[in-house]
N, C-alpha and C positions, 0 to 999 in steps of 0.2 A: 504494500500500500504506500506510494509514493506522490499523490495528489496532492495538492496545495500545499507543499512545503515551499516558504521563500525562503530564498538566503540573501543575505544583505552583510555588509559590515558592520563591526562592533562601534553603534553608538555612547557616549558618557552617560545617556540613561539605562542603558544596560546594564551596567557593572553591578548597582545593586540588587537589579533584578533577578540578576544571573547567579548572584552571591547568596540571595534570600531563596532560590527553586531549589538549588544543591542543598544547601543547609536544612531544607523540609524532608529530604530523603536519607540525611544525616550522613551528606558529603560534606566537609568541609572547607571550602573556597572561598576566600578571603577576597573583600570587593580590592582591595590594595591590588592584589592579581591581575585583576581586569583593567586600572588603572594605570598598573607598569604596561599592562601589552598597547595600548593608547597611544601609551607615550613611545613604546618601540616602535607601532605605526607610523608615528609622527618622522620620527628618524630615519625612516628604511628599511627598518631592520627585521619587520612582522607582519603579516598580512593577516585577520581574525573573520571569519566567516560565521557567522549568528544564524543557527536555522528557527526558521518560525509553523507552526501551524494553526492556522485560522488566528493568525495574528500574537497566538500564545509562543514563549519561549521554549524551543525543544531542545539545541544542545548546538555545540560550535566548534570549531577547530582553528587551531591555527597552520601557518606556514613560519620557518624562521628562512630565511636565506642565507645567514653563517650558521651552520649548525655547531653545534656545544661536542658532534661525536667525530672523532679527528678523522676518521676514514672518511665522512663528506667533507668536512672541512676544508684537508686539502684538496680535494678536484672542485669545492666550489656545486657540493650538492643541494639543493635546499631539501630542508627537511619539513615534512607534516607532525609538527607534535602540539597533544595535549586536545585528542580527541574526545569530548563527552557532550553523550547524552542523557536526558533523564529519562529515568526507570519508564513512565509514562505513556512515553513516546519512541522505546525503541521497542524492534523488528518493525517498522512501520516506514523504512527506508530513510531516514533522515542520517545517519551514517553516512549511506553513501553518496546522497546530494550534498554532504557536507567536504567527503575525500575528492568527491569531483570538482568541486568548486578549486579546494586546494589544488590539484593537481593540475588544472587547465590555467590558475594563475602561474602556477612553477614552470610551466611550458614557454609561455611569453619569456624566459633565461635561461631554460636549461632542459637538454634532452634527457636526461634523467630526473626523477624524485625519489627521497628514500622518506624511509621511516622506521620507526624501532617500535617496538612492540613487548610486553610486558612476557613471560613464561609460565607464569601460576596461570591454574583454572579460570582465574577469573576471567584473563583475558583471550580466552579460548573463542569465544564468535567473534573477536578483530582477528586473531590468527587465521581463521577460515577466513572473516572476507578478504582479507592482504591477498591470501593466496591463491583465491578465486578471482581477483583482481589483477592478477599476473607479479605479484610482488615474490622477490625469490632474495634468501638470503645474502648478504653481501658476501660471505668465503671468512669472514674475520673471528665468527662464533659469537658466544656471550658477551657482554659488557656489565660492569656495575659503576654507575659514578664516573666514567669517563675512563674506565681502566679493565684490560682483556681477564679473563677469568682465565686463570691457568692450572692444569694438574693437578691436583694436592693442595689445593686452596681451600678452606673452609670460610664461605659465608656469608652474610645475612641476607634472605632470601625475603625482598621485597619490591617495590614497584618500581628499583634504580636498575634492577635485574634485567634485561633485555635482550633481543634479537636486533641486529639492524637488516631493514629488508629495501630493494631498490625495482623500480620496475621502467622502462621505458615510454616517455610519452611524445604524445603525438604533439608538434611544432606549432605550436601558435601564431596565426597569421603576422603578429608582430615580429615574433621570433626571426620569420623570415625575411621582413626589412632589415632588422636591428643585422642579419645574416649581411648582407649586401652590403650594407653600411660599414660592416667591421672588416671587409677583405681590402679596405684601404689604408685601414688601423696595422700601421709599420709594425706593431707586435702581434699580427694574425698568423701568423706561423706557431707563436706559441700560444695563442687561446684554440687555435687546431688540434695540440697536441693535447692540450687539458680534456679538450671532449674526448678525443679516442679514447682519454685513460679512465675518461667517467664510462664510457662502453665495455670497457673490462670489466663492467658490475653486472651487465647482462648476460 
């Protein structure tokens, strides 16, 4: 069931809105949260996708463009994190007009998108749609906190716990200007070689 969902960007009336729905289902989201992504907006640095039904809050995602996990970082991958819905409103398709939104922005810069994705149960039907979606792991394995999980390692198994996964998207008609515009840019030789090596995730 995917009718009437809008998506729109995170306006400053949101934040509490968004801070008071979680908190009724005893998530914890601090309007400060929605605030700082605002203010990343305002920078460059965030893109925030707000989905609606019949006008009602149902849940948002964001995009970061420097991602926090170093294997996009250096190829310059943008990442989709800090997907949620509420209880409410999900299996009713708002997930994935939320990751489409993301990823059709991500397209207008980069022919890859990744995203990382939690290991516990809980987040077992994002694991299914990433991989119904074409998402496939990057080759690097676990992450906790910014750092590889290694052999012999014990520990703490919670939501820093992660997969990172990458999929291929289709080029945004801007994309393809911003293309033509850059084969004049004296360092197109090496923004060529950055994409190949973002293709090595495929």
């Amino acid at each position: 069931m995917t009718e009437n969902i809008n998506i729109r960007p995170l306006a400053e009336a949101d934040c509490e809105t968004i801070s008071a729905a979680f908190a009724a289902q005893g998530w914890q989201k601090p309007v400060e949260q929605y605030r700082r992504y605002l203010r990343e907006a305002a920078q460059g640095k965030r893109e925030i996708f707000v989905a609606e039904i019949y006008g009602q809050f149902a849940g948002y995602v964001t995009l970061v463009w420097q991602s926090d996990y170093p294997h996009f970082a250096e190829r310059n991958i943008p990442e989709i994190v800090d997907l949620n819905v509420l209880q409410l409103f999900q299996r009713r398709g708002v997930a994935s007009a939320l990751v489409d939104a993301a990823e059709e922005r991500a397209s207008t810069r980069s022919l890859v998108v990744g995203i990382g994705v939690g290991l516990t149960a809980d987040y077992g039907p994002a694991q299914r749609m990433y991989i119904k979606r074409g998402y496939l792991p990057d080759g690097h394995g676990a992450f906790s906190r910014g750092l590889p999980i290694l052999y012999g390692e014990s520990i703490r198994v919670d939501d820093a716990l992660a997969l990172y996964l990458t999929r291929a998207v289709t080029p945004h008609p801007e994309a393809g200007q911003k293309a033509l515009e850059a084969q004049s840019d004296p360092q197109f030789k090496n923004k060529l070689r950055s994409i190949q090596e973002m293709l090595e995730y495929l």
